[in-house]
NUGUSE-827377 format. One record per residue: residue number from 1; x, y, z of N, C-alpha, C in turn. Coordinates in steps of 0.1 Angstrom, whole numbers. Each point is the difference from the previous one (the first is absolute). Layout:
<rs>
R  num    nc1    nc2    nc3   cac1   cac2   cac3    cc1    cc2    cc3
R  NUM      X      Y      Z      X      Y      Z      X      Y      Z
...
</rs>
This chain:
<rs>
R  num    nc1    nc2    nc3   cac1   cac2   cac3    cc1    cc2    cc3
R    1    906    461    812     -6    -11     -6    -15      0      0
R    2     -4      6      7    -16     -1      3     -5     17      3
R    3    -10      0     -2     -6     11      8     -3      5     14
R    4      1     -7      6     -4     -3     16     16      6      5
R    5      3      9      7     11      5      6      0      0     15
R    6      8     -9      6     -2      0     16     11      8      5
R    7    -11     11      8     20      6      7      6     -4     11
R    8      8      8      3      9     -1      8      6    -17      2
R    9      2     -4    -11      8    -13     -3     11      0     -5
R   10     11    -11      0      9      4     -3     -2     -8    -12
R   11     -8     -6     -9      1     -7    -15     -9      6    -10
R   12     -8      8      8    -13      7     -6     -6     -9     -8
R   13     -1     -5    -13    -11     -3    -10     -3    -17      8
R   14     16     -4     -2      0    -19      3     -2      3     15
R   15     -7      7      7     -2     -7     15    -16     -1      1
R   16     -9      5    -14    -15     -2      1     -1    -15     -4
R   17    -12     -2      6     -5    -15     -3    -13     -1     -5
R   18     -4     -9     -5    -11     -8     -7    -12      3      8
R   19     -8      7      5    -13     -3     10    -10     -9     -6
R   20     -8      6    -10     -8     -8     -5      6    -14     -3
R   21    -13    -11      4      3    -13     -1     -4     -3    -14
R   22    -12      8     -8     -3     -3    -13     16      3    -10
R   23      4     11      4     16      7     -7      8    -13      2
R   24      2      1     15     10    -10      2     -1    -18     -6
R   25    -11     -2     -5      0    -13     -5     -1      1    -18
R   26      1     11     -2      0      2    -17     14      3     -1
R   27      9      7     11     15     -1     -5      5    -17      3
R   28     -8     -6      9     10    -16     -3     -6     -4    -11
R   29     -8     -4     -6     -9     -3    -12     15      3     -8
R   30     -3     14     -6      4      7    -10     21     -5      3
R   31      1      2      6     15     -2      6      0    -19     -7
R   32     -3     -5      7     -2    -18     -1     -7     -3    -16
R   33     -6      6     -7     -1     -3    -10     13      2     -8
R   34      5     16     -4     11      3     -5     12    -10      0
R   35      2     -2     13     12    -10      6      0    -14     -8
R   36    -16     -8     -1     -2     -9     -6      2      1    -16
R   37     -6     15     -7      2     -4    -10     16      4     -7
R   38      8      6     10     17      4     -3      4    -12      5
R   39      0    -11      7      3    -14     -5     -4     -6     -9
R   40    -10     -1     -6     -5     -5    -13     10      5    -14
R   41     -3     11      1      8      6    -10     19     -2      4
R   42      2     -4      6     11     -3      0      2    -11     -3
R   43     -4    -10      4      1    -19     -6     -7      6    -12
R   44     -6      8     -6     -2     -1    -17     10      9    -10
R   45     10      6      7      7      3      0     13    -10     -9
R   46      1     -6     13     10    -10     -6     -5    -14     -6
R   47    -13     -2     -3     -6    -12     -4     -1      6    -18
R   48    -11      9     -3     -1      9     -8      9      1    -11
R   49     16      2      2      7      6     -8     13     -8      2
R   50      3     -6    -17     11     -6      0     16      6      6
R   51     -3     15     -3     16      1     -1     -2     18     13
R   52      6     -6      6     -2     12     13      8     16     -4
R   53     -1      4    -11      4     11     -1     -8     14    -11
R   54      5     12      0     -8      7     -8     -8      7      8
R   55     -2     13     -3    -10      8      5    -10     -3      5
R   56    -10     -3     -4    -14     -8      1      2     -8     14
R   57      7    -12     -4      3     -8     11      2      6     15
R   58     11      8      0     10      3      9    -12     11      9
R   59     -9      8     -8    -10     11      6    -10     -6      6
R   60     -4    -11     -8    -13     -7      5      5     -9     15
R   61     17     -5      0     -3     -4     11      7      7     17
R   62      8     14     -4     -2      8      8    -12     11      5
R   63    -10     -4    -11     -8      4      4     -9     -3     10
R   64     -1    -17      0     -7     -6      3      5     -2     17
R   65     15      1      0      6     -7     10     -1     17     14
R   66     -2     10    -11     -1     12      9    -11      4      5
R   67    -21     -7     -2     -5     -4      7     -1     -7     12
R   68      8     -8      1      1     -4     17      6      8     13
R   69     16     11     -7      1      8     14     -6     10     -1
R   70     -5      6    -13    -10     10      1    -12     -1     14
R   71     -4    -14     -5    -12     -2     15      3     -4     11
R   72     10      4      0      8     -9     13      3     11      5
R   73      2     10     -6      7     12      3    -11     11     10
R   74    -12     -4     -6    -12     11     -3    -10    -11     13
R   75      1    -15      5     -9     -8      9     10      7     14
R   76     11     -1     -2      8      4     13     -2     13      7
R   77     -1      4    -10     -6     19      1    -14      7      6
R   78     -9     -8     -9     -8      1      5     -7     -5     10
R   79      8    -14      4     -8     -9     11     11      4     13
R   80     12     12     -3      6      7     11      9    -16      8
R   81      5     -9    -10      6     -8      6     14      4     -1
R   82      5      5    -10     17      4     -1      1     16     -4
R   83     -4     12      8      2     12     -7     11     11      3
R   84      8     -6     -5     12      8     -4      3      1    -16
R   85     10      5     -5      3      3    -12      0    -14    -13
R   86      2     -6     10      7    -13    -10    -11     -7    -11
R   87    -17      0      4     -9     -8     -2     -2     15    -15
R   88      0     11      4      2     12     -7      8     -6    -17
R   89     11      3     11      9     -7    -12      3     -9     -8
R   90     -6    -10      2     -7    -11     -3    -10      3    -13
R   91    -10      1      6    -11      1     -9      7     10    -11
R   92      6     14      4      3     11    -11      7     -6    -10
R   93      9    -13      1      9     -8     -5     -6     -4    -10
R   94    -14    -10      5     -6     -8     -8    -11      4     -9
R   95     -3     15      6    -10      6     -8      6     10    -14
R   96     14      1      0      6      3    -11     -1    -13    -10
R   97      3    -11      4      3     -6     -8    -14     -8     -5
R   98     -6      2      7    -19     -5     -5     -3      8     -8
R   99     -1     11      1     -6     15    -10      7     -4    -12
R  100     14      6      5      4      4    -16      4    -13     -7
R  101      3    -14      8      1     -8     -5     -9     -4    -11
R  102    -17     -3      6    -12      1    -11      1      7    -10
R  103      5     12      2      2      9    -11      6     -4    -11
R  104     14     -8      4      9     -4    -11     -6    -16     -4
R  105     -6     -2      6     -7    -18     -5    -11     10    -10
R  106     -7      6      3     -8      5    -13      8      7    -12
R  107      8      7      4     14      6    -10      5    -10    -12
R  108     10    -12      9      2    -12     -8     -8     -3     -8
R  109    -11     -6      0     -9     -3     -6     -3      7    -13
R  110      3     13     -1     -3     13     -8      5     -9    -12
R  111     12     -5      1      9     -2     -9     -6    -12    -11
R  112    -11     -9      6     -6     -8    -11     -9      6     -8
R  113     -4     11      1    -11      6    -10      5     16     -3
R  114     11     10      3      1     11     -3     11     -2     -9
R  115     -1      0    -12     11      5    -11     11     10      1
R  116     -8     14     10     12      9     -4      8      0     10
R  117     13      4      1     10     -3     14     -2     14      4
R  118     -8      8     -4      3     12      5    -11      5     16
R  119    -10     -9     -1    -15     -4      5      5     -5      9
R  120     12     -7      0      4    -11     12      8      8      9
R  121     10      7     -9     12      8      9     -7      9     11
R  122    -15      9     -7     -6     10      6     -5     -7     13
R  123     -7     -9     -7     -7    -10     16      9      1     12
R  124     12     -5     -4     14     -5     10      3      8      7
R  125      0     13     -8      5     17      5    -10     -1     10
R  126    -13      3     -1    -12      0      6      1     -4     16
R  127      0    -13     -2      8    -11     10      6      8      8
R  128     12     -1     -5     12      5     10      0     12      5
R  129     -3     15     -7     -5      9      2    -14      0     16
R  130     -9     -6     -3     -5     -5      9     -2     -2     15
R  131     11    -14     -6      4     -6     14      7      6      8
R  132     11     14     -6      9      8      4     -9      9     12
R  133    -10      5    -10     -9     15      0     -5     -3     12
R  134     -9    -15      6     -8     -2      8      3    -10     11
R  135      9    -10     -2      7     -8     13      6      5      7
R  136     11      9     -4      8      8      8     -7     10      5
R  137     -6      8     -4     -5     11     13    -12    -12     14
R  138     -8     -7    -12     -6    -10     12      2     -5      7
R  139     10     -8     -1     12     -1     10      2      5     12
R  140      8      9     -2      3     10      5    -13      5      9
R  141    -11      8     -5    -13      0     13     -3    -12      6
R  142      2     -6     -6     -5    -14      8      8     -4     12
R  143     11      0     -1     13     -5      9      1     10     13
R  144     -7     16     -5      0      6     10    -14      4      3
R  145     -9     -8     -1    -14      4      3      1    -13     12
R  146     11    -12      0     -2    -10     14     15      4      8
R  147      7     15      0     11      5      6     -8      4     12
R  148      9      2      7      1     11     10    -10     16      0
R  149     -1      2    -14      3     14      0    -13      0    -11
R  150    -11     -7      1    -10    -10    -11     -7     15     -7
R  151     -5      9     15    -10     15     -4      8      3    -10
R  152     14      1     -3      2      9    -13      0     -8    -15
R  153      0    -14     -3     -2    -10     -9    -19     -4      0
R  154     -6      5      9    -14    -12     -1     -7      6    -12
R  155     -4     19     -1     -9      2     -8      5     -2    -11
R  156     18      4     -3      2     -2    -12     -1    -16     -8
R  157      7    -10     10     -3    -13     -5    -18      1     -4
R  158    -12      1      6    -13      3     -1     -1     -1    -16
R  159      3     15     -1      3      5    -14      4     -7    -14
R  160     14     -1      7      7     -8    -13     -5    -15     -8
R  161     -4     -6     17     -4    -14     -5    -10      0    -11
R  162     -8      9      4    -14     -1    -14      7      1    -12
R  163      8     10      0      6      6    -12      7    -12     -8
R  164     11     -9      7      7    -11     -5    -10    -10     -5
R  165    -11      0      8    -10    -10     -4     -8      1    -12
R  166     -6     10     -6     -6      9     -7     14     -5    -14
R  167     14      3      0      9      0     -9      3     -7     -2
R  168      0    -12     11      7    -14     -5    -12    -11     -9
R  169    -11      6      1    -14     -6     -8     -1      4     -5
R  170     -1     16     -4      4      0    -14      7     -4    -11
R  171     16     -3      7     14     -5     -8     -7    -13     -5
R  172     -8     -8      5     -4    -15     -2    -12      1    -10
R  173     -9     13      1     -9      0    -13      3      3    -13
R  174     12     10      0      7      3    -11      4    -13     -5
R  175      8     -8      9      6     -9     -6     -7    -14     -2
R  176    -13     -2      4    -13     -6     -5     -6      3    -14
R  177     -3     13      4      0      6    -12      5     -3    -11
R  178     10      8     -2      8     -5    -11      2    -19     -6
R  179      5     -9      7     -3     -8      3    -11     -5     -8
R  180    -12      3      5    -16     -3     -7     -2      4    -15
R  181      4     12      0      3      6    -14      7     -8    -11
R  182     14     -3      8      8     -4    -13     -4    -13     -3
R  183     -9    -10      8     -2    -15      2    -15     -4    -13
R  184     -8     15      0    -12      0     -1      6      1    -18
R  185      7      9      3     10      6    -17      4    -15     -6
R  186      7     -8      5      4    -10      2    -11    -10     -9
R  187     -8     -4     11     -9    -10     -4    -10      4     -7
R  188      2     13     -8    -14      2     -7      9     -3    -15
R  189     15      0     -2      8     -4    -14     -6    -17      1
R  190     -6     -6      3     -4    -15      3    -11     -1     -6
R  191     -4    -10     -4    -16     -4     -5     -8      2      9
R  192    -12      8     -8     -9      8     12     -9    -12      6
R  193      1      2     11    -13     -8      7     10    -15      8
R  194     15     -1     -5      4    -14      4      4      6     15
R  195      8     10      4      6      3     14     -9     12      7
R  196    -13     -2     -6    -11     10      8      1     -4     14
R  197      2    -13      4     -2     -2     17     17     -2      5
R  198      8      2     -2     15      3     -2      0     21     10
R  199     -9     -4     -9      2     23     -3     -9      2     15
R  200    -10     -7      0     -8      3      8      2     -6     17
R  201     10     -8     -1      5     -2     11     12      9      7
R  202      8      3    -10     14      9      4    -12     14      2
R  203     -9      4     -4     -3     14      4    -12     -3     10
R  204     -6     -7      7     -4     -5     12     11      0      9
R  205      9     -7      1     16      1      9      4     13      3
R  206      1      5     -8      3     13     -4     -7     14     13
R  207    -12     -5     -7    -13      7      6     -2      0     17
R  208      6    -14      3     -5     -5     13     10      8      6
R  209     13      1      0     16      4      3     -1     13      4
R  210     -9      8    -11     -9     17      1     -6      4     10
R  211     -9    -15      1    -13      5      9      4     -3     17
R  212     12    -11      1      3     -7     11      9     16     10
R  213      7      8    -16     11     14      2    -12      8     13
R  214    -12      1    -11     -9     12      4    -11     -4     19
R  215      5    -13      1     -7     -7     10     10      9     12
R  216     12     -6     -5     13      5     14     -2     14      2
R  217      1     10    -13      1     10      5    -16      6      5
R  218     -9     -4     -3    -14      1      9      1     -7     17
R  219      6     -6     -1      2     -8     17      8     13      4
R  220     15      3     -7      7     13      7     -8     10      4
R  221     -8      5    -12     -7     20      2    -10     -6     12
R  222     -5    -13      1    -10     -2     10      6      1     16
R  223     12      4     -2      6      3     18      2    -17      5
R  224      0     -6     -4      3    -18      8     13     -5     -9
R  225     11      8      5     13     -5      0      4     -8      4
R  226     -5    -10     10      7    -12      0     -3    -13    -13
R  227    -18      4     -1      1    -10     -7     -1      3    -18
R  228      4     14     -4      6      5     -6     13    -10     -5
R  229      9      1     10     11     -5     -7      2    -17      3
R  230    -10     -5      9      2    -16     -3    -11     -4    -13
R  231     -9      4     -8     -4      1     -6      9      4    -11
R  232      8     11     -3      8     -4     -6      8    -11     -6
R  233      8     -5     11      8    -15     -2    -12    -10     -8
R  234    -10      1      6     -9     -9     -7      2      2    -12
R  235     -8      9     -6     -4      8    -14     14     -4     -6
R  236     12      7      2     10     -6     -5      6    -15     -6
R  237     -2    -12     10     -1    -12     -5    -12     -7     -3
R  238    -11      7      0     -9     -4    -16      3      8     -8
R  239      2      9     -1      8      8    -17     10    -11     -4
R  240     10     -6      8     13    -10     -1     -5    -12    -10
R  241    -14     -4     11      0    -11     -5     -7      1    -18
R  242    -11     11      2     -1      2    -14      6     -3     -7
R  243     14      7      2     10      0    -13      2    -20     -4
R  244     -4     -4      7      4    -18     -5    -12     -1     -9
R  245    -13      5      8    -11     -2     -9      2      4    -15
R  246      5      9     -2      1      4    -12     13     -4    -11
R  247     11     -1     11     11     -7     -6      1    -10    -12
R  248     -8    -11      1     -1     -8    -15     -3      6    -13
R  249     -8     12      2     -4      9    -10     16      6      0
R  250      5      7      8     11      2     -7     13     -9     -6
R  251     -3    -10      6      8    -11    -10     -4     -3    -12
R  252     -8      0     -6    -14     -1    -10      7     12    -11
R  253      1     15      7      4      6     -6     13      2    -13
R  254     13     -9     12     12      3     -4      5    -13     -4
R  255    -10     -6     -4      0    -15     -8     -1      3    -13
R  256    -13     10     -4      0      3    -11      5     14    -11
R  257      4      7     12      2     11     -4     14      6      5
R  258     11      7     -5     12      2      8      1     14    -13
R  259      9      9      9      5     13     -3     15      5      4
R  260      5      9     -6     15     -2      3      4      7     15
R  261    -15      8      3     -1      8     11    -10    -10     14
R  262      2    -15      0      0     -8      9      6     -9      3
R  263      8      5     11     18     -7      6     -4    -19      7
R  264    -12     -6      0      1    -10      4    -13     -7     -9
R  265      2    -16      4    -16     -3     -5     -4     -8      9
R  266    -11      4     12     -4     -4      7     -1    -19      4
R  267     -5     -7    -19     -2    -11      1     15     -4      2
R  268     14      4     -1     10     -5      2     -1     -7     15
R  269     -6     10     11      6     -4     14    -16     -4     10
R  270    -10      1     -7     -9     -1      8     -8    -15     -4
R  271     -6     -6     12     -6    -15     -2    -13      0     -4
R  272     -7     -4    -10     -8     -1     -4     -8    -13      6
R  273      3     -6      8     -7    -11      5    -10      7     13
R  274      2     11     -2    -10      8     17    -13      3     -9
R  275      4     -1    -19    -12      8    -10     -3    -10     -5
R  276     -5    -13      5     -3    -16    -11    -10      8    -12
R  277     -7     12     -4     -5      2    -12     10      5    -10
R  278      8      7      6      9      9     -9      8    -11    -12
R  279      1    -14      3      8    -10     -9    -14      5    -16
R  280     -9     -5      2     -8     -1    -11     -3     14     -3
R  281      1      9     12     -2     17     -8      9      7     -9
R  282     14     -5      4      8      4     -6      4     -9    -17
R  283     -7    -11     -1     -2     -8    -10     -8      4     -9
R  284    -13      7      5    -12      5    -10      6     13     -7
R  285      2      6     12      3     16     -1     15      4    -12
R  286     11    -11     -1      5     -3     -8     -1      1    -14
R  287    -10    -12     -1     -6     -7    -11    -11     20    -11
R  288     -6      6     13     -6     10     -8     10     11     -5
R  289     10      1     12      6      9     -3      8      1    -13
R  290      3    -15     -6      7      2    -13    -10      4     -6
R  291    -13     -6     -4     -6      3    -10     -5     13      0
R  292      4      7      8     -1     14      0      9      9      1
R  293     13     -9     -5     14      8      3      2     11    -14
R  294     -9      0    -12      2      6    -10     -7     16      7
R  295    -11     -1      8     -5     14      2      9      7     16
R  296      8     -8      1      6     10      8     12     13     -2
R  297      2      6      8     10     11     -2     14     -9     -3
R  298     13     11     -5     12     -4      5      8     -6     11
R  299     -4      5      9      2      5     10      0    -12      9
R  300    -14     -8     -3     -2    -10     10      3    -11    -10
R  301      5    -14      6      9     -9     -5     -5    -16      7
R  302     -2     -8    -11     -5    -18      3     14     -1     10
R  303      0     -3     11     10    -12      8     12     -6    -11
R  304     -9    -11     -9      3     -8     -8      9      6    -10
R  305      1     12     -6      6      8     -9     14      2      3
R  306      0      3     17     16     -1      5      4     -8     10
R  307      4     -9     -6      7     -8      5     16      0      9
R  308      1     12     -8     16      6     11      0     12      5
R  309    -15      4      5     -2      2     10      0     -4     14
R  310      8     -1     10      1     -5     15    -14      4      6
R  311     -4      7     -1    -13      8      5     -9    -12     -4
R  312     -3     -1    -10     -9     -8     -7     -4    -11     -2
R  313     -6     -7      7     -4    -15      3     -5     -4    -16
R  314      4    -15     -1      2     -4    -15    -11     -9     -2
R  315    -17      5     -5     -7     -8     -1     -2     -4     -8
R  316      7     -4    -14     -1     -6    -11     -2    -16      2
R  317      4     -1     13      3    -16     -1    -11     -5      9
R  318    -15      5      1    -13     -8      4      1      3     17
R  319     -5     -8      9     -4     -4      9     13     -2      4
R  320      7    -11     -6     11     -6      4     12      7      6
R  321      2     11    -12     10      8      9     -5      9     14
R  322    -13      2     -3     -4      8     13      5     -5     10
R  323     -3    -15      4      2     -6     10     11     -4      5
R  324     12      1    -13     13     -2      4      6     16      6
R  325     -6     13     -2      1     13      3     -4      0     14
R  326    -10     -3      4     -1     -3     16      9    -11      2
</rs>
């Protein structure tokens, strides 16, 4: 788990402790913030979204809920209160389902602005491939870098971890990436100049999610592994909460625009009372988007045009139906 190797112990990594008091008061910080904001995100969780199911839903709130034994796993460890396997196993538990879970909350998402299904399938592969390639061997050093038998697991865990770290930030820029691309593609078919601060928000989000990647793995190469990975959990549920920040925008999206290659429409299950602007944004944004419905492609489609579409929230009928839709 760490760099610091004590011998002749029988837990090797989990039997070092915290010395510094400046260290040791930035892992409760960082620990106690995380914790606070994976309850938040949990009551917004189920406040947030009308109908508790679907991809999106289901990732965002395992994801959220697998920040707390993550730190629970990783406070026990390093403060040498419970070090046997279990606190191990624990966190290894929750930090599968944090990682790659983020991964698929950014994935889902793919689906309101990527047309082709082929973009999406690759992503998925990506994913899974992935999670295969790098949880399981990490695992695996991990579990025996706090054994018995640690000297033959410690340099390799060393090793590996940068490597999964390095891969798993990557998988999240690609899929930012892309993401930003297809949104920017998106909102430039719109009247120029009306969703300039629309655009310029999702690629700030975007950006921050990048910079927050490049933070953790600079805390890693800097040798302070403990607070390496409670910094982590942090970083992770403000990425989470982002995703809310930006969420009205993608309701915004799939209000007005739907494709045969997007399996849900967000405004179906999510509450728009957390967005008190989005009632009148989605009113304006409406109102231009017909009178601009002659210069668009095929491809992209008024709400209002399909009506038997299930996907497709039916704004023909003003204000009024909106409100009956929440």
């Amino acid at each position: 788990m760490s760099s610091y190797n004590i011998p002749d112990r029988n837990f090797g990594l989990s039997e070092r402790s915290v010395s510094n008091f400046a260290e040791r008061t930035t892992v409760a910080c960082l620990i106690g913030l995380a914790w606070y904001n994976a309850l938040e995100l949990i009551v917004l969780c189920f406040t947030t979204f009308k109908r508790y199911g679907g991809c999106y839903f289901w990732c965002l709130l395992i994801s959220s809920v697998a920040i707390i034994p993550f730190g629970l796993g990783y406070l026990l460890l390093i403060y040498n209160i419970y070090t046997n396997l279990f606190p191990v196993a624990m966190e290894l538990i929750a930090w599968v389902c944090m990682v790659t879970g983020q991964s698929l909350v950014l994935w889902s998402r793919l689906h309101l602005v990527v047309q082709d299904p082929t973009v999406l399938r690759w992503t998925l592969a990506m994913i899974i491939i992935d999670a295969i390639v790098f949880h399981i061997p990490a695992s695996v050093l991990e579990l025996g870098s706090h054994s018995n038998k640690s000297a033959l697991f410690t340099s390799g865990f060393n090793v590996f971890e940068r490597i999964q770290l390095i891969a798993f930030s990557l998988q999240e820029v690609v899929l930012s990436v892309i993401y930003s691309w297809e949104a920017v593609r998106l909102l430039n078919l719109r009247p120029r100049g009306h969703y300039r601060g629309t655009l310029v928000q999702l690629l700030i989000v975007n950006l921050a999610m990048i910079l927050m990647d490049a933070a953790v793995i600079g805390v890693q190469y800097s040798g302070l592994f403990d607070i390496h990975v409670t910094l982590k959990a942090f970083v992770y549920s403000v990425k989470l909460k982002l995703e809310y920040a930006i969420l009205g925008k993608l309701v915004a999206f799939t209000e007005m625009c739907a494709s045969s290659s997007q399996p849900t429409d967000l405004s179906d299950f999510v509450d728009l009372s957390f967005h008190p602007n989005q009632h009148a944004d989605s009113d304006s944004q409406a109102r231009v988007f017909a009178r601009s419905e002659s210069n668009l492609p095929q491809h992209v489609h008024v709400a209002s045009k399909h009506p038997s579409d299930p996907r497709i929230s039916d704004t023909s009928g003003g204000p009024s139906s909106s409100n009956e839709a929440l």
